[in-house]
Backbone as JSON Lines, residues from 0, in Angstrom:
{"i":0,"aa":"X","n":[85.09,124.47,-41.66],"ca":[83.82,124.71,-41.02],"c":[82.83,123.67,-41.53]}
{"i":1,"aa":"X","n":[82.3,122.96,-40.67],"ca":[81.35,121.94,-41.16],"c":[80.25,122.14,-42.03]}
{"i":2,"aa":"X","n":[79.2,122.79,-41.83],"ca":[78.19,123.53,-43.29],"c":[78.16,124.05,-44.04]}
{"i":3,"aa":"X","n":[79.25,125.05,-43.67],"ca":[79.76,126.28,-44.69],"c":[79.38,125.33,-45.89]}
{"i":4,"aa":"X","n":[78.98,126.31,-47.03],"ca":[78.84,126.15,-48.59],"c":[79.58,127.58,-49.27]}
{"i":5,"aa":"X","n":[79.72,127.35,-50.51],"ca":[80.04,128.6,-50.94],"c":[78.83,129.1,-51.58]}
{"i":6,"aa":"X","n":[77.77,128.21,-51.44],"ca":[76.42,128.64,-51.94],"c":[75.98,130.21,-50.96]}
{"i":7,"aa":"X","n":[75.14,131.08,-51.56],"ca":[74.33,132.42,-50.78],"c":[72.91,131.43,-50.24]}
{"i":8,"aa":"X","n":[72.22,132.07,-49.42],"ca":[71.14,132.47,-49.22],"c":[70.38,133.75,-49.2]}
{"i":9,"aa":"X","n":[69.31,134.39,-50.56],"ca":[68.42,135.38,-50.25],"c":[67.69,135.52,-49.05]}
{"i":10,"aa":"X","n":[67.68,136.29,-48.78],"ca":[67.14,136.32,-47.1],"c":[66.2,137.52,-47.12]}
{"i":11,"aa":"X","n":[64.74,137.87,-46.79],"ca":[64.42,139.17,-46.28],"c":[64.25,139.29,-45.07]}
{"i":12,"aa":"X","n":[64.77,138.43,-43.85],"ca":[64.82,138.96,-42.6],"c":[66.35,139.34,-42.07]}
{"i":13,"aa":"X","n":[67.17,138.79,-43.08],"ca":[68.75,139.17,-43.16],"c":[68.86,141.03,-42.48]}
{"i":14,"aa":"X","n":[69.27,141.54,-41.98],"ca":[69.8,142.52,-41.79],"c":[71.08,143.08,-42.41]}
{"i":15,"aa":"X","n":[71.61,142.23,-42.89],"ca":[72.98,142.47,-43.92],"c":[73.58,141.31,-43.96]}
{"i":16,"aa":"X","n":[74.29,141.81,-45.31],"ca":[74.9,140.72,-46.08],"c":[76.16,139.92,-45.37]}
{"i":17,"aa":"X","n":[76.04,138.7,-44.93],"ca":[77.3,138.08,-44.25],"c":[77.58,136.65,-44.91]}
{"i":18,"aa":"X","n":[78.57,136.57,-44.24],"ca":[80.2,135.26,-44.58],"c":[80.52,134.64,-43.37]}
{"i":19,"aa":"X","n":[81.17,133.72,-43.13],"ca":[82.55,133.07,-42.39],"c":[84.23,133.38,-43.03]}
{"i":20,"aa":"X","n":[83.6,133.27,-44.45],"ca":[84.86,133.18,-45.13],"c":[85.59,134.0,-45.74]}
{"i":21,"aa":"X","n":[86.75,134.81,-44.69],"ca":[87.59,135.99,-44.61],"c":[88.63,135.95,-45.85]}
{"i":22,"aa":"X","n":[88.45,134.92,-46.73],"ca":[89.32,134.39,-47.8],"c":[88.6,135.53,-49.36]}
{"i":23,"aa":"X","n":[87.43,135.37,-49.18],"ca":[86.51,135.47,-50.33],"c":[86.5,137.56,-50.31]}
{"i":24,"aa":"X","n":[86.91,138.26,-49.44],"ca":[87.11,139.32,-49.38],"c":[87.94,139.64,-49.93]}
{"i":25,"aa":"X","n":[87.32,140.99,-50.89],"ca":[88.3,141.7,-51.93],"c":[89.03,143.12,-51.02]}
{"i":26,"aa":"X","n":[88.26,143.72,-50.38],"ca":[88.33,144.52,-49.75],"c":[88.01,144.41,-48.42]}
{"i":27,"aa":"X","n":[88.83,144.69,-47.02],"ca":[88.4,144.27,-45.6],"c":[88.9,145.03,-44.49]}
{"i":28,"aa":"X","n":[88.01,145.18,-43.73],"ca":[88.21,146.21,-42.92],"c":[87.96,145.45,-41.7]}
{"i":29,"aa":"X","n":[88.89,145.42,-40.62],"ca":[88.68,144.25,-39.72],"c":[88.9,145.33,-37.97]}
{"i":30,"aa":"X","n":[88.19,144.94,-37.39],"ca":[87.98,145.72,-36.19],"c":[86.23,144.78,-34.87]}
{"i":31,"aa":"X","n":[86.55,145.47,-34.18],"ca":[85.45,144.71,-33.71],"c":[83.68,145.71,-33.83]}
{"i":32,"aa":"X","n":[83.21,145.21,-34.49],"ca":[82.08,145.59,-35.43],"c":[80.74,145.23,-34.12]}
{"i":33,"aa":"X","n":[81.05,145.19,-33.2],"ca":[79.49,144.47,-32.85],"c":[79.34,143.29,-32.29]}
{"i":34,"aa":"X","n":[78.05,142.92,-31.79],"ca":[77.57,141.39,-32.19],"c":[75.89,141.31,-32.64]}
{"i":35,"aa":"X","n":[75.72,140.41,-33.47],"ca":[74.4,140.47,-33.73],"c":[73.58,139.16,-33.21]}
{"i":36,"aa":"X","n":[72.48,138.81,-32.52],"ca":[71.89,137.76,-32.18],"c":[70.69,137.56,-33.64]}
{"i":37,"aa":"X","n":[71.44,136.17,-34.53],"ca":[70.36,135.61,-35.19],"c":[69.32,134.69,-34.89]}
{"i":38,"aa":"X","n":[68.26,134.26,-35.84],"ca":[67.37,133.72,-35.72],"c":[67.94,132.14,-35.23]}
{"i":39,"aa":"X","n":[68.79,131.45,-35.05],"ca":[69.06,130.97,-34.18],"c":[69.09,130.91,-32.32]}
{"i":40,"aa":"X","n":[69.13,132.3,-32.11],"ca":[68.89,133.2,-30.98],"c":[70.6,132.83,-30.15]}
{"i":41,"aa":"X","n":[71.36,133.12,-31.25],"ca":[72.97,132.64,-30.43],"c":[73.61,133.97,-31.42]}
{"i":42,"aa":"X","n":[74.44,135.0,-30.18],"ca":[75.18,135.75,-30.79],"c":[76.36,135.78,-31.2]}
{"i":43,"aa":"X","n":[77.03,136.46,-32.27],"ca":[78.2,136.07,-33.42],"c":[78.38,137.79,-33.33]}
{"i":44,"aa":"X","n":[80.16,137.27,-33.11],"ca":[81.21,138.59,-33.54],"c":[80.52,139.01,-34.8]}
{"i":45,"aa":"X","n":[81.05,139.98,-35.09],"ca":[81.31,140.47,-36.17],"c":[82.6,141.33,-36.09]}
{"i":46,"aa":"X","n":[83.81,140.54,-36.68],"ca":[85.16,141.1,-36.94],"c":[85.83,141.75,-38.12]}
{"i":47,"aa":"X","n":[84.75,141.97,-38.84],"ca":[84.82,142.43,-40.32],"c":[84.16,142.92,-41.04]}
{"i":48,"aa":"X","n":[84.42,143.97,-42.09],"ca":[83.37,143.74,-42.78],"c":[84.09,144.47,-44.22]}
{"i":49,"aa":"X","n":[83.6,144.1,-45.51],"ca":[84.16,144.48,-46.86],"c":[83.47,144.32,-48.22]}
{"i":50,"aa":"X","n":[84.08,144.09,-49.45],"ca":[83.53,143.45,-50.15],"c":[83.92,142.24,-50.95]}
{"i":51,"aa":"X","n":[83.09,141.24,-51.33],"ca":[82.89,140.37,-51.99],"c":[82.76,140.16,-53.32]}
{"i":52,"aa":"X","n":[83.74,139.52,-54.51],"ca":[83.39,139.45,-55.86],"c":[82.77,137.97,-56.12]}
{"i":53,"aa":"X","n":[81.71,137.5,-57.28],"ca":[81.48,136.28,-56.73],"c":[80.39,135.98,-58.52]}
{"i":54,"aa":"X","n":[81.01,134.88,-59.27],"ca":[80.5,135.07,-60.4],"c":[78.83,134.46,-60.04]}
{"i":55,"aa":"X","n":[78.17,135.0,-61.12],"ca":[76.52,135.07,-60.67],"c":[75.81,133.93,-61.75]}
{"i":56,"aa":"X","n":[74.79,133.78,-61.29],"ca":[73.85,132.86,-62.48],"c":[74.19,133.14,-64.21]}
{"i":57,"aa":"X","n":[74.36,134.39,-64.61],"ca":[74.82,134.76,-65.84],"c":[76.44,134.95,-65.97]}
{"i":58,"aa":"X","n":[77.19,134.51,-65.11],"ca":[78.41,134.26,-65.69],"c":[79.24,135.57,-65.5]}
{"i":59,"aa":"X","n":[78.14,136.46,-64.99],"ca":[79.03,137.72,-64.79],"c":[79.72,137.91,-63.25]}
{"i":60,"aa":"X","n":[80.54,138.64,-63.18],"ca":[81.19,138.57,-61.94],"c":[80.67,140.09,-61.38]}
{"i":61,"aa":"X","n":[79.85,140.22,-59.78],"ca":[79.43,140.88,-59.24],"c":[80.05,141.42,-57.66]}
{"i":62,"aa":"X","n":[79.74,142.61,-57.77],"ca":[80.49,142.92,-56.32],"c":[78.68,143.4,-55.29]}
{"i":63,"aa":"X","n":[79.38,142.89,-54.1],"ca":[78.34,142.81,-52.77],"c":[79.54,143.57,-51.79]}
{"i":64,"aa":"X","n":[78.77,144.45,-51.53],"ca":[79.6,145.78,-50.82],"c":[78.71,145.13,-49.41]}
{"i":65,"aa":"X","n":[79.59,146.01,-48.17],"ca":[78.9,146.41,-47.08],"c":[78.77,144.67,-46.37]}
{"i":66,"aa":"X","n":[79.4,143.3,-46.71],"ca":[79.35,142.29,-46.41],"c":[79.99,142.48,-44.95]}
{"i":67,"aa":"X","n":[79.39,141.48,-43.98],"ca":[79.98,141.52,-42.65],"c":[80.58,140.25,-42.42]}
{"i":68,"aa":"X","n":[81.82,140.18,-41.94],"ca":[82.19,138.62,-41.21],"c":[82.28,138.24,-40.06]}
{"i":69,"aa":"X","n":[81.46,137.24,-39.72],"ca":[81.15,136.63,-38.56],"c":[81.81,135.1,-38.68]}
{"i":70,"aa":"X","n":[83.03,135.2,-38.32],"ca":[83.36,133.94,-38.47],"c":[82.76,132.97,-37.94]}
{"i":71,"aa":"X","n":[81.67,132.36,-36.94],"ca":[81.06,131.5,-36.21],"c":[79.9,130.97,-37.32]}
{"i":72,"aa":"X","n":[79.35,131.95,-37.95],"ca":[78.07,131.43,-38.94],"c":[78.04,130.39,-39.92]}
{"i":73,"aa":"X","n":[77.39,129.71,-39.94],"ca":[77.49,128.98,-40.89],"c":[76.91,128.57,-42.64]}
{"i":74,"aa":"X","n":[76.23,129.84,-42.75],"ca":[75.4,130.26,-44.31],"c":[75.94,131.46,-44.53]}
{"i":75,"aa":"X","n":[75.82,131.72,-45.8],"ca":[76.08,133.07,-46.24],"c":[74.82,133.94,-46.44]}
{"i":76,"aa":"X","n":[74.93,134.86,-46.12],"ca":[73.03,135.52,-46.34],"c":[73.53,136.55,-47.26]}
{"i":77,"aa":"X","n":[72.44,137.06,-48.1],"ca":[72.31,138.3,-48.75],"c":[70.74,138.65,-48.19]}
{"i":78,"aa":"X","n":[71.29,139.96,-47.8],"ca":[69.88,140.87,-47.36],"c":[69.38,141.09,-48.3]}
{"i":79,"aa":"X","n":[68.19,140.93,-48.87],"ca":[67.38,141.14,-49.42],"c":[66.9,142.86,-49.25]}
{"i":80,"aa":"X","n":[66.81,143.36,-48.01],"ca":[66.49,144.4,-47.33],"c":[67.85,145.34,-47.81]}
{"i":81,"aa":"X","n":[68.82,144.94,-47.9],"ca":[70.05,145.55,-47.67],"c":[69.84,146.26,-49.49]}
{"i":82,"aa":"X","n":[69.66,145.17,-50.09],"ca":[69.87,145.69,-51.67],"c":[68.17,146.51,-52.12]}
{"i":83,"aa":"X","n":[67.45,145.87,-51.3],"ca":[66.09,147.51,-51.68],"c":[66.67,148.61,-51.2]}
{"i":84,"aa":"X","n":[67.24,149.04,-50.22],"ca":[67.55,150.3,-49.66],"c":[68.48,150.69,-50.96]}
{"i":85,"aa":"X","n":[69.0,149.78,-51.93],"ca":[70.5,150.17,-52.33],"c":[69.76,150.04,-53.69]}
{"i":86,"aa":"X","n":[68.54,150.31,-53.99],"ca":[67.21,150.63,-55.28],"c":[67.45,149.21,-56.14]}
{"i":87,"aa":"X","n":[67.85,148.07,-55.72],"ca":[67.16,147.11,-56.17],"c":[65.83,146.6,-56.01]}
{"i":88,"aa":"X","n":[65.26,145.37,-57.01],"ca":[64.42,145.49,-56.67],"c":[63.93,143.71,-56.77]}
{"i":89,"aa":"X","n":[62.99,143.18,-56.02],"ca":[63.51,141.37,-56.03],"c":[61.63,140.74,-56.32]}
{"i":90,"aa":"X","n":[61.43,139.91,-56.71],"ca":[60.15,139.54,-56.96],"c":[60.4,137.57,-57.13]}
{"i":91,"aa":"X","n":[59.1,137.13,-56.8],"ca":[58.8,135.7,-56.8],"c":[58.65,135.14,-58.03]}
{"i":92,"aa":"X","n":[58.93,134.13,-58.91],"ca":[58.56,133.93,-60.54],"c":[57.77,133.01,-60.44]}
{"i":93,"aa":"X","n":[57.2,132.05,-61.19],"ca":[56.37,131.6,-61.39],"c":[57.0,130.05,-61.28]}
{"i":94,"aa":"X","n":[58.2,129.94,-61.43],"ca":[58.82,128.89,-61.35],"c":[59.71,128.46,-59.83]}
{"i":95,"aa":"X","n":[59.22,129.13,-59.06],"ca":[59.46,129.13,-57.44],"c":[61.21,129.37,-57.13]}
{"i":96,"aa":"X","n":[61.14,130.67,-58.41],"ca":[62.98,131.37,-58.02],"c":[62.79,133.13,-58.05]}
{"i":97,"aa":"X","n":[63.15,133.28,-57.24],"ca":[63.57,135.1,-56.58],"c":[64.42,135.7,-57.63]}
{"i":98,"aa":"X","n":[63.85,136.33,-58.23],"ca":[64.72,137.51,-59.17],"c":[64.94,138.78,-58.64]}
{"i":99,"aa":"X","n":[66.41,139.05,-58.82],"ca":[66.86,140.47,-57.8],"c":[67.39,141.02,-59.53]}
{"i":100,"aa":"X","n":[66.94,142.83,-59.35],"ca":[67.0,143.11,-60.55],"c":[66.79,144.89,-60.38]}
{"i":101,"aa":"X","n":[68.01,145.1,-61.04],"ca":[68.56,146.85,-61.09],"c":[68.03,146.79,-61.92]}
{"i":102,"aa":"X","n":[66.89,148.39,-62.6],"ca":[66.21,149.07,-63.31],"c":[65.72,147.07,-64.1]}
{"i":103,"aa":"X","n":[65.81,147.84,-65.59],"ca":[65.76,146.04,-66.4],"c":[66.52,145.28,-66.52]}
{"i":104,"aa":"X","n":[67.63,144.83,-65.28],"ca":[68.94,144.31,-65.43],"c":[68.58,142.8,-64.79]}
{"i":105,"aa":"X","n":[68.43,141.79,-64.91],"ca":[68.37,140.51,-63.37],"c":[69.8,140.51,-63.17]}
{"i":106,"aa":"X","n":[70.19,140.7,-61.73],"ca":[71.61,140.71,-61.74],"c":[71.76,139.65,-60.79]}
{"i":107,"aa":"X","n":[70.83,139.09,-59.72],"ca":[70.85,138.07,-59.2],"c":[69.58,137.3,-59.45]}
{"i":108,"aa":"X","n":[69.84,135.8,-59.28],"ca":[68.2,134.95,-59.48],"c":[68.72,133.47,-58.76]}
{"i":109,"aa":"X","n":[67.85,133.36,-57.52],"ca":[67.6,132.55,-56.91],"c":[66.93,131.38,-56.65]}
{"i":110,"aa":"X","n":[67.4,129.97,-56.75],"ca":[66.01,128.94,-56.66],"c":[65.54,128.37,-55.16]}
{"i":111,"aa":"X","n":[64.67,128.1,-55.16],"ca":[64.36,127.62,-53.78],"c":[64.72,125.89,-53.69]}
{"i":112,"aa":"X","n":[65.07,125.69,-52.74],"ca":[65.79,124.78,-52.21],"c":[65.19,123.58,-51.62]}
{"i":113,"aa":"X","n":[65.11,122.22,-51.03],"ca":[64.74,122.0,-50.62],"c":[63.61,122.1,-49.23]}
{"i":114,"aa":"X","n":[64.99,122.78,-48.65],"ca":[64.58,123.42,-47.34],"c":[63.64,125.09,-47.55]}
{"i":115,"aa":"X","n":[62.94,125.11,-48.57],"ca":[62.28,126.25,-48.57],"c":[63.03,127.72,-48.07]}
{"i":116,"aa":"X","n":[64.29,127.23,-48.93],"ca":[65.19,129.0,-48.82],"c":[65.82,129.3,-50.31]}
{"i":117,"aa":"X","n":[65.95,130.38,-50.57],"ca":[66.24,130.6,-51.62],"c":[67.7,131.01,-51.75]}
C-alpha cells in the first residue's frame, strides 16, 4: 500500500480506531461490518474488526480493542473519542504532544507532526 506507515494517528474526529493492516491483528473477526464515509468524503468497507498489540512510547506493549479494518485506508487512526468513552483521558502539553492517560498512568503520548496531526 503506498502511504501506509506503521505510524498511528490521534484523531478526535476519528469515530473508531482503524488499520489496512489485517497482519497486525491479534484477535479478528471478519464479516462485512458496514461502510463508513471519511473526511476524505470516499467510502471504505469495513471487513473486520479486532484487536491490536503495538509497543508504545514507553516500551510497553499495549492492546487497542474494538480496531476496525478497512483495507482501502491509508493511516491508522486512534479515536480519541473511542478511548474517553473507555475513561481515558487525553490533554495538549506544553511541548505541542497529546498525552492519553488512565487514572495517573500516560499510556499513550503523541507528537505533532509536520502536517499538524498528532
Amino acid at each position: 500500500m503506498g502511504n501506509h506507515t506503521d505510524s498511528w494517528i490521534l484523531d478526535t474526529g476519528c469515530s473508531f480506531h482503524m488499520t489496512s493492516n489485517k497482519e497486525w491483528f491479534e484477535t479478528y473477526e471478519a464479516g462485512n461490518f458496514d461502510t463508513v464515509k471519511l473526511a476524505d468524503d470516499i467510502s471504505y468497507n469495513i471487513v473486520g474488526v479486532g484487536q491490536i498489540k503495538f509497543r508504545m512510547h514507553d516500551g510497553v506493549i499495549r492492546t487497542l480493542t474494538g480496531v476496525k479494518n478497512l483495507p482501502a485506508v491509508k493511516k491508522n487512526m486512534i479515536s480519541l473519542g473511542t478511548l474517553h468513552k473507555n475513561g481515558f483521558k487525553y490533554e495538549m502539553d506544553n511541548e505541542n504532544c497529546v498525552n492519553v492517560c488512565k487514572g495517573d498512568m500516560m499510556v499513550m503520548k503523541g507528537e505533532i507532526t509536520a502536517g499538524n496531526v498528532y
